[in-house]
C-alpha positions as CSV (number, residue, x, y, z in Angstrom):
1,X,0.0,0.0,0.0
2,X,2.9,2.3,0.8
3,X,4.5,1.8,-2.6
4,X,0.7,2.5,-4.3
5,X,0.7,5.6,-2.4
6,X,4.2,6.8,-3.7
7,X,4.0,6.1,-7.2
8,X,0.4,7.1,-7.3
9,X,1.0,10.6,-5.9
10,X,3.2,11.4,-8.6
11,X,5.7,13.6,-6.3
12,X,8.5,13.3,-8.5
13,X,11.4,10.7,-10.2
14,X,12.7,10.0,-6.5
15,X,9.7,9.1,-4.8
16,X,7.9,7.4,-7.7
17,X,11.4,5.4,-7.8
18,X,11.3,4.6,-4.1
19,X,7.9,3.7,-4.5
20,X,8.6,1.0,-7.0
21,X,11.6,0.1,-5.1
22,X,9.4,-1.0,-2.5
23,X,7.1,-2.6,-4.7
24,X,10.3,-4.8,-5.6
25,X,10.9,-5.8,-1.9
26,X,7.0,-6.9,-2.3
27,X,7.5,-9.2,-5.2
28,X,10.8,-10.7,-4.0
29,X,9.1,-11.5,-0.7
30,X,6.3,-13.1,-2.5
31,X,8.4,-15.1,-4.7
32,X,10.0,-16.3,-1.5
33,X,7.1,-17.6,-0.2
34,X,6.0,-18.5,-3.7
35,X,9.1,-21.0,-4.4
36,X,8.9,-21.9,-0.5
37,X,5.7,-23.5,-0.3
38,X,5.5,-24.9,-3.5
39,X,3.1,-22.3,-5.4
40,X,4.6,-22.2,-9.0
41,X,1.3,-19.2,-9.8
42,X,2.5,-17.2,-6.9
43,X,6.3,-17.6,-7.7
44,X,5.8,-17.0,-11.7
45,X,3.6,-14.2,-10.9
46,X,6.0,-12.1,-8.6
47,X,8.8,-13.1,-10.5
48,X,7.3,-11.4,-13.1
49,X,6.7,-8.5,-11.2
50,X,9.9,-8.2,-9.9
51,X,11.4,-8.1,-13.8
52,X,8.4,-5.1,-13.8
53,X,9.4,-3.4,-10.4
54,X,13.2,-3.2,-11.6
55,X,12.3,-1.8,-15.1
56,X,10.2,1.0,-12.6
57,X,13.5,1.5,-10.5
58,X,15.2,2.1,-13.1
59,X,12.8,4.6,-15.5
60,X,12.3,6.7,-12.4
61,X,15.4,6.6,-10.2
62,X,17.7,6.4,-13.2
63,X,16.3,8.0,-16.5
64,X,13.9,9.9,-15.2
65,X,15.7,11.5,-12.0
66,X,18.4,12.7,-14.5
67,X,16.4,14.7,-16.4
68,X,15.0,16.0,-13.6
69,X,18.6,17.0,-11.8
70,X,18.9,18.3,-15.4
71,X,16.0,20.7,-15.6
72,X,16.9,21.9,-12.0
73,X,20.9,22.4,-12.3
74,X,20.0,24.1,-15.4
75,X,17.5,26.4,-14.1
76,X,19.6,26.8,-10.9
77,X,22.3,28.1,-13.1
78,X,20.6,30.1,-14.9
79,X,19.6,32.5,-11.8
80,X,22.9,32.5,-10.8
81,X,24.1,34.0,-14.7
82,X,23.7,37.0,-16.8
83,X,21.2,34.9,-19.2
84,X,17.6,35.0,-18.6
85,X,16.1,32.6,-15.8
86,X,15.2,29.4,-16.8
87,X,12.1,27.2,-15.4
88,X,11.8,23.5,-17.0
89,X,8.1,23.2,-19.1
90,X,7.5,20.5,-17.1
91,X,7.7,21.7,-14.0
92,X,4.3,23.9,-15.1
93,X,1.9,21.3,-14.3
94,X,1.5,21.6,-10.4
95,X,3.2,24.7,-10.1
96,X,1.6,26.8,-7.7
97,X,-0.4,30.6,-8.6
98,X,-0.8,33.4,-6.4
99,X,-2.5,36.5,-6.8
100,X,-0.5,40.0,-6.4
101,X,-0.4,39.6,-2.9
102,X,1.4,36.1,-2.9
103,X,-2.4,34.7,-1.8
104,X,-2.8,31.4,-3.5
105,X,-5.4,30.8,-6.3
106,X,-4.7,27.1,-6.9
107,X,-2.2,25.2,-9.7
108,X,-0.9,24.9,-13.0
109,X,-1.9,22.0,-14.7
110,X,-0.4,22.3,-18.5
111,X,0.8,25.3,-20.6
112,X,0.2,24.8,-24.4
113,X,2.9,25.9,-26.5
114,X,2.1,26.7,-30.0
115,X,4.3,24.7,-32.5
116,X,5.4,27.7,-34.9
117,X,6.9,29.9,-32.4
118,X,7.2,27.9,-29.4
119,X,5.9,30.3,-27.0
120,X,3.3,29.4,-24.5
121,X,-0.2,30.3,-25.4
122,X,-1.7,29.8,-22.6
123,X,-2.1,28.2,-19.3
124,X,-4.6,25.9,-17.8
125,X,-5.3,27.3,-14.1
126,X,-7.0,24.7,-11.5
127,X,-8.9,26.2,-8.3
128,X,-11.0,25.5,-5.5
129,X,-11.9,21.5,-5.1
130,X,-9.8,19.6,-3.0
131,X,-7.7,16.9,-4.5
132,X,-9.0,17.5,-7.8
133,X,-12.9,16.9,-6.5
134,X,-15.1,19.8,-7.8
135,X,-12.0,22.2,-9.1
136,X,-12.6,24.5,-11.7
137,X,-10.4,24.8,-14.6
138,X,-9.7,28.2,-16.7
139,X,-7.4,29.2,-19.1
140,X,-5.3,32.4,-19.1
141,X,-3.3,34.0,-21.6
142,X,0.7,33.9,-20.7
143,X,0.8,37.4,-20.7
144,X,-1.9,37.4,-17.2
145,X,1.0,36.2,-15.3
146,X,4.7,36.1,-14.0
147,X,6.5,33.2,-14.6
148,X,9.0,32.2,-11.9
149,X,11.3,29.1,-11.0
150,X,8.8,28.6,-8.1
151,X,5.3,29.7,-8.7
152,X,3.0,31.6,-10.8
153,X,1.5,35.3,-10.2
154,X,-1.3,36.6,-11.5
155,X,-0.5,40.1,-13.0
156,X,-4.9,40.9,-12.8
157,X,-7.2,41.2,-9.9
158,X,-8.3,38.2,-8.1
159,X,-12.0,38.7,-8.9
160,X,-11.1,39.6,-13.0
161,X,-9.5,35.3,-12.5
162,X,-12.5,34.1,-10.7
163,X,-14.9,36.3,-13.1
164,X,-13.7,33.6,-16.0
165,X,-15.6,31.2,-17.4
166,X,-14.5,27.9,-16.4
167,X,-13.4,25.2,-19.1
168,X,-15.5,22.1,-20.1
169,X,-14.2,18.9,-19.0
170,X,-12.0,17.8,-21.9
171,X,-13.0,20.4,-24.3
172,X,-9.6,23.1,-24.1
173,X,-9.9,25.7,-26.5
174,X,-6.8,25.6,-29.8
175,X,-6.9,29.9,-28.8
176,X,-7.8,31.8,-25.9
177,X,-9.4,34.5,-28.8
178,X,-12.0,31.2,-29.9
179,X,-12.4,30.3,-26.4
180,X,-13.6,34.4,-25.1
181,X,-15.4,35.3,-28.6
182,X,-17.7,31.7,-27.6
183,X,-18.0,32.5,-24.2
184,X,-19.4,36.4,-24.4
185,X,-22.0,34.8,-27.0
């Protein structure tokens, strides 16, 4: 259950690694008993899952952790330098937003980048709910907020973001312009 927890929460390449690092301790054990009292299904099973667990360890801990130190030593760098600061794209998605005032207004949960010029578009702003039950999704133009290493702000007032019409489940817009001509119809 522990190693569910870890790789469910998605909390990064270390814990997700961890998480099916203890998933191999699981499968080994249960291969132990498996061979010990004489259950081929159990053994063959867990055996199986321990070739499954190792592949895990090594996508998240390995692979997956590098790009991650990557992303970070890069952007680490960068604020230390002369060039621009740098933030990873991935590190968007679950990247907290705060209003003016540093108040929170909930979470990134993807930037679209358009393919021609590779600037974002927009982003997709999650608030209220809790744990993803009953949040609200809208989408703001890049140039609504402040990009930082750590966290969104909102350059507008906090009533202008909660005056916006939510987005429909699985319906994003290709442009914000589409998405605010439908709406005021």
């Amino acid at each position: 259950m522990i190693a569910a927890m870890m790789t469910a929460a998605n909390l990064g390449a270390r814990v997700t690694g961890w998480g099916f690092g203890v998933f191999t301790l699981g499968s080994i054990a249960w291969s132990i008993v498996g061979f010990s009292s004489g259950q081929a299904n159990l053994l063959a099973t867990n055996g199986f899952l321990t070739l499954v667990n190792l592949i895990g360890v090594w996508r998240w801990l390995g692979k997956q952790r590098a790009y991650e130190d990557g992303g970070k030593s890069a952007a680490q760098a960068s604020q230390r330098s002369l060039y621009p600061s740098l933030f990873t794209a991935t590190s968007v998605a679950g990247m907290p937003v705060v209003d003016a005032e540093g108040e929170p207004i909930g979470k990134a949960v993807e930037a679209l980048v358009t393919c021609k010029s590779g600037r974002v578009s927009y982003v997709v702003i999650a608030s209220g709910g809790w744990g993803g039950v009953d949040e609200e999704l809208r989408a703001l133009d890049w140039a609504d907020l402040n990009f930082a290493s750590d966290r969104l702000t909102l350059l507008r007032p906090r009533a202008w973001f909660d005056s916006l019409a939510p987005l429909v489940e699985g319906e994003w817009p290709a442009a914000l312009a589409d998405f605010n001509e439908r709406r005021s119809r």
